[in-house]
Every structure is written in structure tokens, then in C-alpha cells.
N, C-alpha and C positions, 0 to 999 in steps of 0.2 A: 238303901233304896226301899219305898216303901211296897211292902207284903201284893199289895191289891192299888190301882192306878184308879186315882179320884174319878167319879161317875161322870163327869163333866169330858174326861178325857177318853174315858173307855167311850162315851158316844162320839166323839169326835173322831176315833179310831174305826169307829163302827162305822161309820157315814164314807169313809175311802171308797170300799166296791162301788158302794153306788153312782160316784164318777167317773170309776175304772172300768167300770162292764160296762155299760152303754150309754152314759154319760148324759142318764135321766133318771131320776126320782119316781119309783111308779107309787102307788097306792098299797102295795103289798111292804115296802120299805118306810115310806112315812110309818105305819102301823108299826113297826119294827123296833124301828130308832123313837118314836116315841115311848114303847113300853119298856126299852130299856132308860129312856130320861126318865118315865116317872116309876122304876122300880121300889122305887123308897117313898112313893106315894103321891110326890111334888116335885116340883124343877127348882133349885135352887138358880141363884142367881151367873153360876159362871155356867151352868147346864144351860139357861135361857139366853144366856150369849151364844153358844154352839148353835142351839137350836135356830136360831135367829141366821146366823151366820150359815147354815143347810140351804134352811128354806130359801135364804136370800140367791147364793147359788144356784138354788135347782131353778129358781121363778126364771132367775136372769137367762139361762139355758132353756126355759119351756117345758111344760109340764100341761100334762091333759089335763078336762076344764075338772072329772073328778078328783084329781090327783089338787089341782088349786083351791078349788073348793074345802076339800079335807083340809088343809094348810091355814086357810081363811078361819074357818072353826077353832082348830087347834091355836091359833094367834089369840081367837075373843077368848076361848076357853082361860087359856093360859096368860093372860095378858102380854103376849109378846110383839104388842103394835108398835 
């Protein structure tokens, strides 16, 4: 088993509370889970499937408009449209 769990999955690990406590994405957690996707500088491509697969959850459950707004950037930013 390896030492340390690929960065793709430790955010996909990280992103659980935030469906578990109150079952909305705020603005303090996007910031969160992003600066753990790009601790190595970049989102590689299974990190940009996670990320994609959050946001897609939190949008589909509702999120306030600064919380979608931040998401909308972080998408152009990152090319995750």
C-alpha cells in the first residue's frame, strides 16, 4: 500500500464533510479543497475530474450566488468547463 494516497484522492477524501455537516459547499471550503488540489502548483487531470465532480454536486444541491461565482472563476481559471 502506498506510503501517501495520490493528491486526487486525498481531495476527494477532503470534500466528504462538506456533504456530511450541512450538505452545502460554502466559500470558506471551495478555498480549502482548492489549495489542497493545487498544492503542487496545478490540477492534474484525475484531480480535475474530482474537482469537476464537487462542484457538480454542490451546484446540483445549491450554493450562494458568492460561493457559484467563485466556482464559475475557478472553472475559467482552471479549464474545467
Amino acid at each position: 500500500m502506498p506510503e501517501r494516497l495520490p493528491s486526487h484522492l486525498q481531495l476527494a477524501l477532503a470534500s466528504v464533510p462538506v456533504f456530511t455537516d450541512d450538505g452545502r459547499l460554502d466559500l470558506a471550503e471551495v478555498e480549502r479543497l482548492l489549495a489542497l488540489a493545487l498544492a503542487d502548483h496545478r490540477l492534474g487531470d484525475d484531480e480535475k475530474r474530482v474537482v469537476r465532480n464537487i462542484f457538480a454536486r454542490a451546484t446540483a444541491d445549491g450554493v450562494d450566488a458568492d460561493v457559484q461565482a467563485r466556482i464559475d472563476a475557478i472553472r475559467e481559471e482552471q479549464g474545467l468547463s
